[in-house]
N, C-alpha and C positions, 0 to 999 in steps of 0.2 A: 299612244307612243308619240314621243315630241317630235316634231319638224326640224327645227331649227341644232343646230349645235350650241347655241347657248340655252337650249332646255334643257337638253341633254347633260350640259356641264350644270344647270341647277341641280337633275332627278338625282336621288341616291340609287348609285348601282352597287346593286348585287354584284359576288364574286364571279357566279357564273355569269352575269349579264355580261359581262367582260367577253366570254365567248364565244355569246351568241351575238353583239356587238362587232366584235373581230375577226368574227368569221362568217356569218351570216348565219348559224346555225339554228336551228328548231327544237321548238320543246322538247317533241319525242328524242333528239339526239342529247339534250341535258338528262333525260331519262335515264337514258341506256345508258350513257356517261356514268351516270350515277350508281346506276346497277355495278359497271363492274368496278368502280371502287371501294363501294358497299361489299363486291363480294370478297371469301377467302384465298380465292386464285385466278386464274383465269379461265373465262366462260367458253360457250361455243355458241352462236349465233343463236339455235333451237333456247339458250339457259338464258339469254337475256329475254329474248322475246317475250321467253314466258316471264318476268320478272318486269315486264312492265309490260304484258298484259297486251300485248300484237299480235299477228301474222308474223307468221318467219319474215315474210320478202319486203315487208314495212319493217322490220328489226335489221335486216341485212343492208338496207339501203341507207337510214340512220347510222348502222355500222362505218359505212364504206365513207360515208362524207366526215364520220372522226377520222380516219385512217388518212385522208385525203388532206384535214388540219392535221395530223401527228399528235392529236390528242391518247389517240390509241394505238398500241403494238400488236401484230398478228404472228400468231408462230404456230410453224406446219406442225401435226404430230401424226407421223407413220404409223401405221399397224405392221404387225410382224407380217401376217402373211400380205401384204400389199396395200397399196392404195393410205390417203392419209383425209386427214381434215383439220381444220382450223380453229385456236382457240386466241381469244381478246383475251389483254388485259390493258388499263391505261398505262399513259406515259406517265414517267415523274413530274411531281409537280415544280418543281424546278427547271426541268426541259422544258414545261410549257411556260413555263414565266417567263425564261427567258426570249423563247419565241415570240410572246406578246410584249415585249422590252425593245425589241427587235424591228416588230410590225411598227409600233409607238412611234420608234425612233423614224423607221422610215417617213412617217405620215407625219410626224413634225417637222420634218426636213421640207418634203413637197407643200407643206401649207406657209413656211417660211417663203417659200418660193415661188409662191403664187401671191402671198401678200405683197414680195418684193416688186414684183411682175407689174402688180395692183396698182401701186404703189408709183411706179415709174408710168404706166400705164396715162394715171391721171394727172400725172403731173405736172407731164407733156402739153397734156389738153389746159391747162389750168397757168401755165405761161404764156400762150399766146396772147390770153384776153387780157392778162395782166401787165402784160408792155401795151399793150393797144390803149389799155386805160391811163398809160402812165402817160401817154404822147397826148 
């Protein structure tokens, strides 16, 4: 993986790399990601796991850290006589663009402003010597 951010602007990113970029996330959560857009509706924790091949509590915890980007939606479903449990499915792919449109803009703004900062920074330094050599 590159160091710098000008490797990074060289490598060709994948769609998902985007994600995992943006979010800090992990293979296994592209996984499970994937599972439940792959599937027909929405899953329960036990239907991914199996579906890429985990432990529940390794699927659940990948789960939680999509839920935590808004990658993915959780909705309770009741049993008649009591008690309920939870079924995934992702967000729109739309809602997440635009989320990552979003993050983009943030982080162009703060690197605008730290360039500026840079900028002013040095250039401070870079007057003094230049009247001292002018005298």
């Amino acid at each position: 993986m590159p160091d710098a951010m000008s490797d990074q602007l060289r490598e060709d990113m994948e769609c998902e790399g985007l994600l995992e970029c943006f979010h800090g996330l992990k293979q296994l959560d592209r996984e499970c990601y994937q599972a439940l857009v792959a599937a027909d509706g929405e899953l329960t924790v036990d239907e991914v796991a199996k579906r890429v091949d985990r432990e529940r509590s390794t699927a659940y915890r990948s789960i939680q850290r999509l839920l935590e980007t808004g990658f993915i939606e959780k909705t309770q479903v009741n049993y008649e006589q009591g008690g309920y449990y939870h079924v995934y499915s992702p967000a729109g792919p739309s809602d997440i663009a635009d989320d990552l449109q979003r993050m983009l803009n943030d982080w162009y703004a703060k690197m605008g402003q730290l360039i500026g900062e840079f900028e002013q920074k040095y250039e401070e330094r870079e007057s003094p010597s230049a009247e001292a050599a002018e005298q």
